[in-house]
Every structure is written in C-alpha cells, then in structure tokens.
N, C-alpha and C positions, 0 to 999 in steps of 0.2 A: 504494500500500500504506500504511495505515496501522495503527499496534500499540500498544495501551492495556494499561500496565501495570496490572494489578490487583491491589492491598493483599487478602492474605487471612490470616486465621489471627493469626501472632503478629510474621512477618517474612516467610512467603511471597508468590508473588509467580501470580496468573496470566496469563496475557496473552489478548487476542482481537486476532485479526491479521485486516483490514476488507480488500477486493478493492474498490474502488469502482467499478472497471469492468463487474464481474460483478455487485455488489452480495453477494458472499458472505462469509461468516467462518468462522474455524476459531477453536478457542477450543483454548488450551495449560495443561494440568494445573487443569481448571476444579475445583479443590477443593472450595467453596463456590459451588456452580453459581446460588443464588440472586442474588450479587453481579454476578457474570459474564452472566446474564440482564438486570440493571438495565441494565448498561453496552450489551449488544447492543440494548435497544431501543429506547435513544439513538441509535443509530448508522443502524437503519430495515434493517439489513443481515439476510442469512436465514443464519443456522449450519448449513453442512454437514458436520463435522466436529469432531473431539476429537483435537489430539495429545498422546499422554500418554508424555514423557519417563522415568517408571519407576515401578513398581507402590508405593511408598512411599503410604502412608493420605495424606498431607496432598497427598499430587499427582495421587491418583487416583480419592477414593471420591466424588468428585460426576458421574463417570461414570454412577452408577446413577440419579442422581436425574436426570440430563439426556436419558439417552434416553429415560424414563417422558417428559418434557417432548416435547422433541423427537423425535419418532422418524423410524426413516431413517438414522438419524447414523452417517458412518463416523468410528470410534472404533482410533485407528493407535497401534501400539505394537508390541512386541516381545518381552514376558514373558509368560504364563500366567496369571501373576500379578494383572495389570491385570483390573479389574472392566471389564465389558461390552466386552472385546477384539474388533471384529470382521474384523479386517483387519491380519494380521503384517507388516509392511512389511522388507524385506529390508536389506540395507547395501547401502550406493551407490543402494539404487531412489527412482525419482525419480516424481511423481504430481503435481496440481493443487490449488490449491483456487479458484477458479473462473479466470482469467488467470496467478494466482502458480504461479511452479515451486518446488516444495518435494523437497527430499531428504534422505532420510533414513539415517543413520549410527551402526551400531551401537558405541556406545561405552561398554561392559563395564570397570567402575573400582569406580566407586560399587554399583552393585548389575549382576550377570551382564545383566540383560536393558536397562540403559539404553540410550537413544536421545536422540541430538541431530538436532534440524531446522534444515537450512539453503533458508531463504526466499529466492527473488530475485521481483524486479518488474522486468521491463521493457518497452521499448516497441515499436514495430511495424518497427525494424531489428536488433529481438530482441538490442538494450544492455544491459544490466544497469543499470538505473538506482539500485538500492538493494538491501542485501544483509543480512539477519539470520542470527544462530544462534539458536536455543533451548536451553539448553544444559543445564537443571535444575539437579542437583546436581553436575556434572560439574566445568564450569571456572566457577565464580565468578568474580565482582570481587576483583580482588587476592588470588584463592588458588583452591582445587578443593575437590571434597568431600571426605570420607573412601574411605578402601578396604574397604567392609563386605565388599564379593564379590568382592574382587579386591586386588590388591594393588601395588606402587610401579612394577611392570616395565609394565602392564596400564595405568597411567593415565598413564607416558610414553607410550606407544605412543599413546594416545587424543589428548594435548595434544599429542605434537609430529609422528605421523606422519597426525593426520587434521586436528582442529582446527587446528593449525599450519600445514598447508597452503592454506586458505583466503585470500581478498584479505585483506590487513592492515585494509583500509576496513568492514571487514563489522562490524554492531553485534554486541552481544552479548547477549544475554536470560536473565541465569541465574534461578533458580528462588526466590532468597533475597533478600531487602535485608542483605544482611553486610558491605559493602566497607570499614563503619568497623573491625569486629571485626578482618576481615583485613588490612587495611592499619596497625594497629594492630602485629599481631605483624609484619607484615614490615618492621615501620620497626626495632623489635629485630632483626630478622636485617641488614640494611642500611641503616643509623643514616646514611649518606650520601647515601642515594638522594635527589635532588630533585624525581624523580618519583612516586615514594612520598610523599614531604613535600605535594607538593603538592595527590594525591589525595586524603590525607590529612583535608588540610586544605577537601577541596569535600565531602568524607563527613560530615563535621565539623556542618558551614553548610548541609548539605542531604540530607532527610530520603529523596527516593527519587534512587538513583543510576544505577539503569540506563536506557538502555542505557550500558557500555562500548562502546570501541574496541578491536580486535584487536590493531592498530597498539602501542597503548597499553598494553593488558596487557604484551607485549614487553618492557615499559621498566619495569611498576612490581611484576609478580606475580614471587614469587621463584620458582613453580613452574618459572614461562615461563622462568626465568636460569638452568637448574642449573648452564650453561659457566662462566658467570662467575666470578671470582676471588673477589669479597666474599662471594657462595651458599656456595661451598666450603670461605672460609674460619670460614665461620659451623656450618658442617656437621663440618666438621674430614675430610669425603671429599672423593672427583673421580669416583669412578665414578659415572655420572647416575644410572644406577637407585635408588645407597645414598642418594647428596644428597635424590633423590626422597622417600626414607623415611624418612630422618634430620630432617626438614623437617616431614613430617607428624606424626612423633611430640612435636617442638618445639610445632608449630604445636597439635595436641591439649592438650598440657602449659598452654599460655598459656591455650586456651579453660577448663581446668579450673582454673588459676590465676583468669581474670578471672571465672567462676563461684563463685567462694569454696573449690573444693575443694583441698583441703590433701593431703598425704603426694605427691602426684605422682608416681604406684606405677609410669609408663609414661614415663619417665626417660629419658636415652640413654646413660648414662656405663655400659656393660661392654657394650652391645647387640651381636648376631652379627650383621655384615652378609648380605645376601643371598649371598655365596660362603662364610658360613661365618667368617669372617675379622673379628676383633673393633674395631669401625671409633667407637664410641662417640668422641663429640663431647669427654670430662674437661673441662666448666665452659667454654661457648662463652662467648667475649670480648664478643662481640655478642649474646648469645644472650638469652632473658626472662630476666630479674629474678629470682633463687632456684633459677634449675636450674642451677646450676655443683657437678658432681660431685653431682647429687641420687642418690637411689637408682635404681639402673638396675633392667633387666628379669633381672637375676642370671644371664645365660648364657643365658635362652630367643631360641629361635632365633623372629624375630619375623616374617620371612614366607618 
C-alpha cells in the first residue's frame, strides 16, 4: 500500500491510496480532481474509486469532474449530500479496493453524514502489515473538527468509542494540514506537555505533517486527554462531555483570536453546561491569551 498526500486548495489535503498488487487506487476527497489525476499517472495505477469522507464543497465537488473522466467509479460515502454518490456504505461495512481491506465508519460530529476509512494491507497469512485512517474533518492532528451537525457528546462517542479503539500503530490521514494551528492552542491548554512541545516544534520545521500516529495523538491532542488532570484543569470541568465542549469553544476563541477577530462573542465564562448547570471556565490559568472572564454566551444554553 502506498498513500500520497495531496496539497489542495489553501491547507486541504487529498490522498490517493496505490494497491500495487492489484495495480488499483482509490482516490480520498479528490477536490481538485485535476491535481489528483497528475499524481495517478505517475503512479501507472487504474482508479476505481472515490472515498468521500463528507459532503463539505472542498472535499467533495471534484467528484463531478472525475466521473465525467473516469467513468465506472465507485464513489462511497454516506450523505445525500455528496455529488455523484453511488454507493452508501454502511458503519462497520467492510469492501476492497483491489487486495486493500477498507472499512468504513460512520462518524456523525463534524457534519451528520461523515465517514472515516480505515485501510489495512496485508499479506498472504492475512497480517496486517500497515494500517491507515482517513479521517477528514473528524480527528485532526493535534485537535478535531468543529461540531457543525453534531455536537460534544456525538464527537466523544466518534474519538473514543470508535477511532479510539483502533491499533494505537495505525496512521492517520486527516483532511487539513492544521497541526501547527492546533498544537499551537493546545500548548495554551497544556503549557507542560513535552509532547505537544515537541510536535510543536516538527509543525514548526515542517510544512506537511501527516500522517500522524494514533499512539501519538494519545499523548499530545487535548481532545484525546479529556481524563487528565491538566485538560480539566484548563477547562475548569470533569465531566468528559462539558471538557469536550469547553475545549472546542477555547479552541474556536484562539482560531478567531489568531484570525485577527476581536470581541470573542463565543466566550466561556457564564456558558450552561450540557446538564444545564453553569460550568464556565472564569479566566482559565492556562487558557489563550485575553479570554480570562471575556464575554460569555450570556446564559444560552450552547448544545
């Protein structure tokens, strides 16, 4: 198996995952399907396939121009949504692309109909010799995406009762080049970390980062820590779901801080936790730079 990241757009990412046994590929969120064709035919391999992690414009609309190209294409997805869908693939269902075992995992956070792919290769005593996720916008490098169709209980459930079960050894393939942005704000949530320090510092020195190690996220994404003591005490909660939320509303805050925007109208200091129950961070110790006691969300109940 081999998997060529692909620079698209402004930080996306697509990949083409190469069978050299079979000589096939499948080609993952081929955005700018023209890029995505250079690379395939470098490679001399024949594309049977499209997985498209979730119907989002940058990860999905070169679906149109590829089956014009290619036709035949099975194009796997989960949403409605997705341009030239021809084939829903189920949770837990498992399918090929030409020797690779792929399965596929509905994972509802980021938008209702996301899908993560989990690739193996292996060999004729059917070992596992290497192991990928695709994970889109789901679990990034050093962080997850947002909860546009779902919300903090929805992307626990996704990061630690499906992606979390997976071999720690498995690579990671998110959708973004982000890990400096994100390992940025979680070095403010966890100013200790030497794991974070260190990713930090190879995000820093190096312009494409993926793949991650599962193993690895463990140790440096606060998402992956909500247990931990420094998470909680950055969050100012313990309940995993509120840390889950209270994290991402931070983690937002710092993206609109390092964006230049000002008033920081999505706050956490008076926020109603998920039970109802006013669980607001009042000026996290560790927290970014300027959100201590900013303006909270005035009592709206936030998911």
């Amino acid at each position: 198996m081999r998997i060529i990241p692909i620079p698209i757009f402004e930080n996306n990412y697509s990949y083409l995952i190469v069978d050299d046994k079979a000589n096939e590929a499948a080609a993952v969120d081929p955005a700018e399907p023209q890029k995505v064709l250079a690379v395939l035919a470098q490679t001399g391999a024949k594309l049977t396939s499209i997985l498209t992690t979730h119907h989002h414009q940058k990860h999905s609309v070169g679906n149109i121009e590829l089956v014009l190209t290619k036709p035949n294409l099975a194009v796997y997805g989960a949403d409605a949504r997705i341009p030239e869908l021809n084939y829903v693939c189920k949770h837990n269902e498992e399918f090929t692309v030409g020797t690779l075992k792929v399965r596929s995992f509905h994972t509802p956070s980021h938008t209702k109909g996301s899908v993560c792919y989990y690739v193996r290769d292996g060999n004729e005593m059917n070992e596992e010799l290497e192991k990928a996720i695709f994970t889109g916008d789901t679990l990034l490098t050093g962080g997850c995406g947002k909860f546009i169709e779902g919300d903090a209980k929805d992307m626990y459930n996704v990061l630690y009762n499906i992606l979390g079960q997976l071999p720690r050894d498995t690579k990671v393939y998110c959708g973004h080049e982000c890990a400096l942005n994100n390992l940025q704000f979680a070095n403010t949530i966890d100013p200790n970390n030497q794991y974070i320090r260190k990713q930090l510092a190879y995000s820093q020195m190096n312009q494409v980062t993926v793949p991650s190690i599962l193993e690895d996220e463990f140790k440096y994404n606060p998402y992956l820590r909500l247990s931990e003591i420094s998470i909680q005490q950055a969050t100012n909660v313990t309940d995993p779901y509120e840390v889950m939320h209270v994290l991402r509303v931070l983690n937002d805050n710092f993206n609109n801080q390092s964006n230049g925007i000002n008033g920081l109208s999505n706050g956490v200091n008076g926020v109603n936790g998920i039970n109802g129950v006013s669980n607001g961070v009042n000026g996290v110790s560790n927290g970014v730079n300027g959100m201590n006691g900013m303006n909270g969300i005035n009592g709206i109940t936030v998911l």
